[in-house]
mmCIF file of the N, C-alpha and C atoms, coordinates in Angstrom:
data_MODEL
# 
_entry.id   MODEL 
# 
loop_
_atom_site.group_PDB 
_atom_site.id 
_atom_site.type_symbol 
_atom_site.label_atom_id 
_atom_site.label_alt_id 
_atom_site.label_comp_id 
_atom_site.label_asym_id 
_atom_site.label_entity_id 
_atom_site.label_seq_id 
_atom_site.pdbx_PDB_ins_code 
_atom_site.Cartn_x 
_atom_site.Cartn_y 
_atom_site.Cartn_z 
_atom_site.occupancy 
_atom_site.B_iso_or_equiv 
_atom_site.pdbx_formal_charge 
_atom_site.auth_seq_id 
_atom_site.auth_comp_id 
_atom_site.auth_asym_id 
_atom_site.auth_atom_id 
_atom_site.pdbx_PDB_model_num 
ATOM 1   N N  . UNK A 1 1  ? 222.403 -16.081 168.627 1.00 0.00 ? 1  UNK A N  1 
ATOM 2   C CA . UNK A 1 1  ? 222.646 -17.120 167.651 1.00 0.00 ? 1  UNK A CA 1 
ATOM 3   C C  . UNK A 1 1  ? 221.307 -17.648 167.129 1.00 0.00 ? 1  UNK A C  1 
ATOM 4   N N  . UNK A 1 2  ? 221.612 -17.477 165.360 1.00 0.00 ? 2  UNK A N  1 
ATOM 5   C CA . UNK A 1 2  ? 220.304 -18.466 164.803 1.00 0.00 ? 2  UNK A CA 1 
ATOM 6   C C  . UNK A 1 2  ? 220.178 -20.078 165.089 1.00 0.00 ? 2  UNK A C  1 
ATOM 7   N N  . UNK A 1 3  ? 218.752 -20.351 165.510 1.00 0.00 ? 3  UNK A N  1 
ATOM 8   C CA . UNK A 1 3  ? 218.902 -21.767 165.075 1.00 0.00 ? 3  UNK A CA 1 
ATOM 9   C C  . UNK A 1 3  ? 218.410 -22.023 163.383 1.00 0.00 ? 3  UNK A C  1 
ATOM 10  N N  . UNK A 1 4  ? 218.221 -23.312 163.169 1.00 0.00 ? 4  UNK A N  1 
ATOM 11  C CA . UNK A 1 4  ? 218.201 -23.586 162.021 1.00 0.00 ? 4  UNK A CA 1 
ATOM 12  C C  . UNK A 1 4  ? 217.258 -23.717 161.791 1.00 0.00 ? 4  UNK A C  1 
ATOM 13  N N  . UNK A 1 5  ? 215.635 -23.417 162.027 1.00 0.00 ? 5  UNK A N  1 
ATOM 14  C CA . UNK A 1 5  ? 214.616 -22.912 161.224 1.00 0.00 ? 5  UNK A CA 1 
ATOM 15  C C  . UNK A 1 5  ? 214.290 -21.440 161.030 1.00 0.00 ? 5  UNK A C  1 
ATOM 16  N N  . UNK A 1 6  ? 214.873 -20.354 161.887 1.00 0.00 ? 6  UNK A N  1 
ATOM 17  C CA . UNK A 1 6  ? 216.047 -18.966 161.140 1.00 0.00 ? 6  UNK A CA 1 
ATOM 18  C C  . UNK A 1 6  ? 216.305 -19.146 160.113 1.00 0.00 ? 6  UNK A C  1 
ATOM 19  N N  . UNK A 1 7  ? 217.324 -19.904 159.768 1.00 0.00 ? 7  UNK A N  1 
ATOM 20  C CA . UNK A 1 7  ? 218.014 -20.058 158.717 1.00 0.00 ? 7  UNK A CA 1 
ATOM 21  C C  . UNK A 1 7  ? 217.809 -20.458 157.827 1.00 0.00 ? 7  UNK A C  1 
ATOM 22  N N  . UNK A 1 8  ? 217.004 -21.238 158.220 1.00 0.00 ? 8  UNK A N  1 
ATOM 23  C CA . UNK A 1 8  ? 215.520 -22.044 156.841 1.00 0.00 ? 8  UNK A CA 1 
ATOM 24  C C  . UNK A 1 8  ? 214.979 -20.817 156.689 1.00 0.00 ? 8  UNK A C  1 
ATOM 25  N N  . UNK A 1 9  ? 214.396 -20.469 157.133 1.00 0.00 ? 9  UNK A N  1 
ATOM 26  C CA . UNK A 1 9  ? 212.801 -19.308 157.016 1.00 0.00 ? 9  UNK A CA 1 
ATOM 27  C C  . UNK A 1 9  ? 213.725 -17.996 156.480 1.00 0.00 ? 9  UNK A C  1 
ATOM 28  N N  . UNK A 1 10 ? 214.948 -17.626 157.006 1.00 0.00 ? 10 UNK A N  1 
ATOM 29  C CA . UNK A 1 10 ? 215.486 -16.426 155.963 1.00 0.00 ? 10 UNK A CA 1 
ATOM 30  C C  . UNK A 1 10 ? 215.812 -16.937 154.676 1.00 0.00 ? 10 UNK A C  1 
ATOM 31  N N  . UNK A 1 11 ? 216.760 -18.131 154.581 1.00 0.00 ? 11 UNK A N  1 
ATOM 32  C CA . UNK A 1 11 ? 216.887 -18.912 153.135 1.00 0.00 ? 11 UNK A CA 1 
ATOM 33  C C  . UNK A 1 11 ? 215.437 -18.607 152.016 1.00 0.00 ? 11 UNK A C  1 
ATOM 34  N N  . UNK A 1 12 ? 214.515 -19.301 152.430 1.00 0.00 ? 12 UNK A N  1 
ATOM 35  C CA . UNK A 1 12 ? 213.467 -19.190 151.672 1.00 0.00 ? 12 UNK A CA 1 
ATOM 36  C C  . UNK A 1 12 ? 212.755 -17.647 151.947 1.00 0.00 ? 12 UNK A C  1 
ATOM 37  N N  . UNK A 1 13 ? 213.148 -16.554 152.261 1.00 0.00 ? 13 UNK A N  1 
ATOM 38  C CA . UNK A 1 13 ? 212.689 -15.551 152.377 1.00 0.00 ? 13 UNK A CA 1 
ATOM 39  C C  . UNK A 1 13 ? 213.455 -14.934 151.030 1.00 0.00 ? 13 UNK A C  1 
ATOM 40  N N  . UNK A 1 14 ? 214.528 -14.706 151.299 1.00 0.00 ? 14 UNK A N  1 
ATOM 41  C CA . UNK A 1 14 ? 215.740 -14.537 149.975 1.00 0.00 ? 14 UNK A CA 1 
ATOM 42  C C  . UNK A 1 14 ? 215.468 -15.010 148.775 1.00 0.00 ? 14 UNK A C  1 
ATOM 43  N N  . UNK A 1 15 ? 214.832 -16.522 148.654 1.00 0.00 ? 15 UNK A N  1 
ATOM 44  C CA . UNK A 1 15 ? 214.487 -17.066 147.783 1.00 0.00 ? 15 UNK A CA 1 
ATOM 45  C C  . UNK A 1 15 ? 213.219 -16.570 146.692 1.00 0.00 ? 15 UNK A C  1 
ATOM 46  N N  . UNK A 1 16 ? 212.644 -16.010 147.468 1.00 0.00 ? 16 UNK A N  1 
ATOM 47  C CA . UNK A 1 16 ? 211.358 -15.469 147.283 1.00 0.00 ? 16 UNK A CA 1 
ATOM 48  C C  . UNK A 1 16 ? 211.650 -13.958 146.976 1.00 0.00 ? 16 UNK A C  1 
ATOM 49  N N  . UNK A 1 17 ? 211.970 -13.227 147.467 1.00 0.00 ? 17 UNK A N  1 
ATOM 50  C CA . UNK A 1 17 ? 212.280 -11.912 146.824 1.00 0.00 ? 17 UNK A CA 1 
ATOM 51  C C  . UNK A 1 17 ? 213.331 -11.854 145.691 1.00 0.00 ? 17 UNK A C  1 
ATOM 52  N N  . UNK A 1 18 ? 214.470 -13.183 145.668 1.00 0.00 ? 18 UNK A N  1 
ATOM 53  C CA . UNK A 1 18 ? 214.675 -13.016 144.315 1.00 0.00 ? 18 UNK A CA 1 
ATOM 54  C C  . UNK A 1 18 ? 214.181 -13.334 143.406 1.00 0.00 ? 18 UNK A C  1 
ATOM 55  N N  . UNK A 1 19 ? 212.963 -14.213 143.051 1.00 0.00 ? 19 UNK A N  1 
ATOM 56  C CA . UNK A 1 19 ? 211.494 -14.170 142.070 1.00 0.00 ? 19 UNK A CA 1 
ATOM 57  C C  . UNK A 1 19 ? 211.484 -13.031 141.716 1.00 0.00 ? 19 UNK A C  1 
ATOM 58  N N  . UNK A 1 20 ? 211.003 -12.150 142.386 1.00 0.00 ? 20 UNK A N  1 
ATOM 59  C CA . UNK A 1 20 ? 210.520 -10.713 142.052 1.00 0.00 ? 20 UNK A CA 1 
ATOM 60  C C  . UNK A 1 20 ? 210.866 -10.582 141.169 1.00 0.00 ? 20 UNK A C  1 
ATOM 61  N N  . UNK A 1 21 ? 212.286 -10.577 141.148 1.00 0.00 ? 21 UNK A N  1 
ATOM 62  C CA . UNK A 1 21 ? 212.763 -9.235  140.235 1.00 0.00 ? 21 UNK A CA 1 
ATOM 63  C C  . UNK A 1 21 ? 212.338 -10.310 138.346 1.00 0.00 ? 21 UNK A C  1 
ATOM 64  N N  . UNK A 1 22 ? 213.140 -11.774 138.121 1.00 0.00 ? 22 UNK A N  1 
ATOM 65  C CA . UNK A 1 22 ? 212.568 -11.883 137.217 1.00 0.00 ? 22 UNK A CA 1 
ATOM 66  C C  . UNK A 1 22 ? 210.884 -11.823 136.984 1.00 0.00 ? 22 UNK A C  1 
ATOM 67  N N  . UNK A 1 23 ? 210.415 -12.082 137.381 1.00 0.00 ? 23 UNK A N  1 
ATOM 68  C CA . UNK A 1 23 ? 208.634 -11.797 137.716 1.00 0.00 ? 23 UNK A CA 1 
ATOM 69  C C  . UNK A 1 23 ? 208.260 -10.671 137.081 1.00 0.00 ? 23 UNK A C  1 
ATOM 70  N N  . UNK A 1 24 ? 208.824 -9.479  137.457 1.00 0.00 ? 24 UNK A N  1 
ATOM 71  C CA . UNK A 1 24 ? 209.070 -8.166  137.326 1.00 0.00 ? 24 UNK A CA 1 
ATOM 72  C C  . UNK A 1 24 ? 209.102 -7.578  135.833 1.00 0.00 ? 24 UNK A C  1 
ATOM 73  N N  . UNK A 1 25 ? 210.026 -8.509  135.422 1.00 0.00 ? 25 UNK A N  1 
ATOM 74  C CA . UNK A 1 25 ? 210.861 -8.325  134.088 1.00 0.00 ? 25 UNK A CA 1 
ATOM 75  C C  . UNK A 1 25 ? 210.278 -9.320  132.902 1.00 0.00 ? 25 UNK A C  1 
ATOM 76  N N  . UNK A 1 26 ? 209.562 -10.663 133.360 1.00 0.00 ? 26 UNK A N  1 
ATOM 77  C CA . UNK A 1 26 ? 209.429 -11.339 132.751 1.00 0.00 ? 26 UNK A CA 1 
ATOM 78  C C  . UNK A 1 26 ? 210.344 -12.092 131.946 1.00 0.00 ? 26 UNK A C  1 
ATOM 79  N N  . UNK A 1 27 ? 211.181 -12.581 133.108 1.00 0.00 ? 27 UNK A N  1 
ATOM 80  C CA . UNK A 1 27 ? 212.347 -13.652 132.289 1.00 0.00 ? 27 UNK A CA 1 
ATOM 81  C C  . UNK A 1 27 ? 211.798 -15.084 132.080 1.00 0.00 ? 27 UNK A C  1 
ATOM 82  N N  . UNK A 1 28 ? 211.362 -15.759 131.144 1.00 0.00 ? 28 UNK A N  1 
ATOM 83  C CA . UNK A 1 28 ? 211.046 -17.085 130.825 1.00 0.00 ? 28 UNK A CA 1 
ATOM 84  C C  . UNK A 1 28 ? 211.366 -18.159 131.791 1.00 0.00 ? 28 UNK A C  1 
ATOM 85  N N  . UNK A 1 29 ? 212.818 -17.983 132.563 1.00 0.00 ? 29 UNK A N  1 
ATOM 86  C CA . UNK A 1 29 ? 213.252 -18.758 133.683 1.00 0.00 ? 29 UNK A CA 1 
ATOM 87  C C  . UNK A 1 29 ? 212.660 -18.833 134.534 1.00 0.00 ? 29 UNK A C  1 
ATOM 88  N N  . UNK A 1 30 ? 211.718 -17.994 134.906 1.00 0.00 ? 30 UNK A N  1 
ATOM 89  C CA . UNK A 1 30 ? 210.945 -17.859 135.766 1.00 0.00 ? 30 UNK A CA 1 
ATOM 90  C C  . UNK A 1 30 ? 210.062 -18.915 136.913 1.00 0.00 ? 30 UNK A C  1 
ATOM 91  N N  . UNK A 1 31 ? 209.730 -19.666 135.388 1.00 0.00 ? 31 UNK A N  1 
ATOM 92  C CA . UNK A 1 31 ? 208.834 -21.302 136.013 1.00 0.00 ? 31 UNK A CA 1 
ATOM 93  C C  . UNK A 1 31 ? 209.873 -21.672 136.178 1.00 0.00 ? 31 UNK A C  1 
ATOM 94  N N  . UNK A 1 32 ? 211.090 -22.359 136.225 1.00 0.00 ? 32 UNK A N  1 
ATOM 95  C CA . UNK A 1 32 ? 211.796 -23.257 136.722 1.00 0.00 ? 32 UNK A CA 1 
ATOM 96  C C  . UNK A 1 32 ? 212.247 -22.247 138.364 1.00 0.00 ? 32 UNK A C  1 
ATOM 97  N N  . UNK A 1 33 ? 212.292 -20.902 138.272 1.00 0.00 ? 33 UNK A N  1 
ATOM 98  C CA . UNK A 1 33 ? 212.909 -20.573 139.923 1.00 0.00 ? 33 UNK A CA 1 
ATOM 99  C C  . UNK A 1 33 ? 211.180 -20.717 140.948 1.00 0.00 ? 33 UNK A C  1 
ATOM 100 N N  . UNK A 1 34 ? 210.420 -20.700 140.332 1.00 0.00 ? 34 UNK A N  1 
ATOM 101 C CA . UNK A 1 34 ? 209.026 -20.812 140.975 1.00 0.00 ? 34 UNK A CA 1 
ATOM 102 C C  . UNK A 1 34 ? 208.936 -22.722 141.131 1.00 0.00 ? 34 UNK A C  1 
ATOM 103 N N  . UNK A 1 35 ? 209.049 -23.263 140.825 1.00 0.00 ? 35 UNK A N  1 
ATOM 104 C CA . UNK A 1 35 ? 209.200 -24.585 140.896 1.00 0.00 ? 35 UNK A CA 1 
ATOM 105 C C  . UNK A 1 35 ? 209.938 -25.043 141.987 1.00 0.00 ? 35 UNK A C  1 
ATOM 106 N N  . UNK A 1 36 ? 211.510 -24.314 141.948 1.00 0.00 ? 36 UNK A N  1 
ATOM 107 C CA . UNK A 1 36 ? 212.280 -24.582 142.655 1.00 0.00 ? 36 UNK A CA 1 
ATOM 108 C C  . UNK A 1 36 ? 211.752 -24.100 144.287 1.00 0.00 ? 36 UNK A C  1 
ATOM 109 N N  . UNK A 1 37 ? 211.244 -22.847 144.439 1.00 0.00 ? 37 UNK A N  1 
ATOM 110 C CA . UNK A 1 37 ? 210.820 -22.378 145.154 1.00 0.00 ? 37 UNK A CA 1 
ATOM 111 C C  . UNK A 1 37 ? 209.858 -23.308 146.013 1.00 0.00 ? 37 UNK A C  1 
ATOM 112 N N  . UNK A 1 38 ? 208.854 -24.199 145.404 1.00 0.00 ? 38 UNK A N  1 
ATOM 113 C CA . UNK A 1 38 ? 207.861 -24.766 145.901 1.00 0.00 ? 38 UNK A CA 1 
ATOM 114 C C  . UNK A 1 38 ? 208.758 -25.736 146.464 1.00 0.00 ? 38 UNK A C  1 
ATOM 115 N N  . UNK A 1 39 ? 209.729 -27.042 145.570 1.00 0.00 ? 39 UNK A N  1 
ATOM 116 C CA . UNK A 1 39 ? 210.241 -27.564 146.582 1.00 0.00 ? 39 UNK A CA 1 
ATOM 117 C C  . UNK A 1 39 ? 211.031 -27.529 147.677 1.00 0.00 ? 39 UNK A C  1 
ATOM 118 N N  . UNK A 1 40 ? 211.634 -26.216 147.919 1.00 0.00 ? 40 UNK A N  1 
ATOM 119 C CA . UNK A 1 40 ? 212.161 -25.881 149.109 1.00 0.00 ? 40 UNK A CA 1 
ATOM 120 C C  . UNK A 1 40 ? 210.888 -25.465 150.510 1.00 0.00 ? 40 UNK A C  1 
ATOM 121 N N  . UNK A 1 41 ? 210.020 -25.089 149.643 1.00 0.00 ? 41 UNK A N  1 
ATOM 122 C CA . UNK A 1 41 ? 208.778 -24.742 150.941 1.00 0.00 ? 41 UNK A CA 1 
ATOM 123 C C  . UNK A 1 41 ? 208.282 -26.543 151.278 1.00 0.00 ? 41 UNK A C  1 
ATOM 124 N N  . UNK A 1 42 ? 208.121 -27.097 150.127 1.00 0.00 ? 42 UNK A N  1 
ATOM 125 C CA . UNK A 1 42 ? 207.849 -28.339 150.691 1.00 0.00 ? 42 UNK A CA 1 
ATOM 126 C C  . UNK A 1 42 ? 208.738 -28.928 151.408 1.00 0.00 ? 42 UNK A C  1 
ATOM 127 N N  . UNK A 1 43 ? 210.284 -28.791 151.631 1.00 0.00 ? 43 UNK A N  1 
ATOM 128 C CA . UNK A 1 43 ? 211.271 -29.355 152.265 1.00 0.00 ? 43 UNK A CA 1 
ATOM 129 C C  . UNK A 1 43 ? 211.132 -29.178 153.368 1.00 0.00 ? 43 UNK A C  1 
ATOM 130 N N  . UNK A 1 44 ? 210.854 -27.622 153.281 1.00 0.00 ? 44 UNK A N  1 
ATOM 131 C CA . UNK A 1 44 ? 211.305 -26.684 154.930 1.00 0.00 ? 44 UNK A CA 1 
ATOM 132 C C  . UNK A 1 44 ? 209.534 -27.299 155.551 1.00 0.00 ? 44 UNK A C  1 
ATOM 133 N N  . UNK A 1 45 ? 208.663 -27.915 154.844 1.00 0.00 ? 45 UNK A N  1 
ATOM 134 C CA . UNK A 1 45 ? 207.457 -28.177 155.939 1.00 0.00 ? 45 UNK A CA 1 
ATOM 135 C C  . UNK A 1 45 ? 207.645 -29.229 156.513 1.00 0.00 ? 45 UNK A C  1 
ATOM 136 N N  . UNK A 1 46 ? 208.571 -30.306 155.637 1.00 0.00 ? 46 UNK A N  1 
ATOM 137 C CA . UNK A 1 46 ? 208.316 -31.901 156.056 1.00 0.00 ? 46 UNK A CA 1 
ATOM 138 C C  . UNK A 1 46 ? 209.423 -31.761 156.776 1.00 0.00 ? 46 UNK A C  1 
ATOM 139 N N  . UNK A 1 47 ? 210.477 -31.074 157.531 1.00 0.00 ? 47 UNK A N  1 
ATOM 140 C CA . UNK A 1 47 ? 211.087 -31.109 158.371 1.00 0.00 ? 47 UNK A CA 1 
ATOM 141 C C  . UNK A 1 47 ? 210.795 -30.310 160.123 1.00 0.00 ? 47 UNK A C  1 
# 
């Protein structure tokens, strides 16, 4: 059984390889999922 910084740390793992692909492609959305991205790393530190 996972505990729940597992589950944090795969969450934001997922999170991060789905960047890629727009990254990849250059979808304009891009800055807002990279944004989003940062505040979940900032979440998952201050906990």
């Amino acid at each position: 059984m996972m505990d729940n910084s597992q589950d944090r740390n795969r969450a934001l793992n997922y999170c991060q390889q789905a960047l890629k692909f727009p990254q990849e492609l250059g979808i304009p959305l891009i800055k807002d999922g990279e944004e989003l991205l940062v505040k979940i790393q900032v979440t998952l530190e201050g906990n």
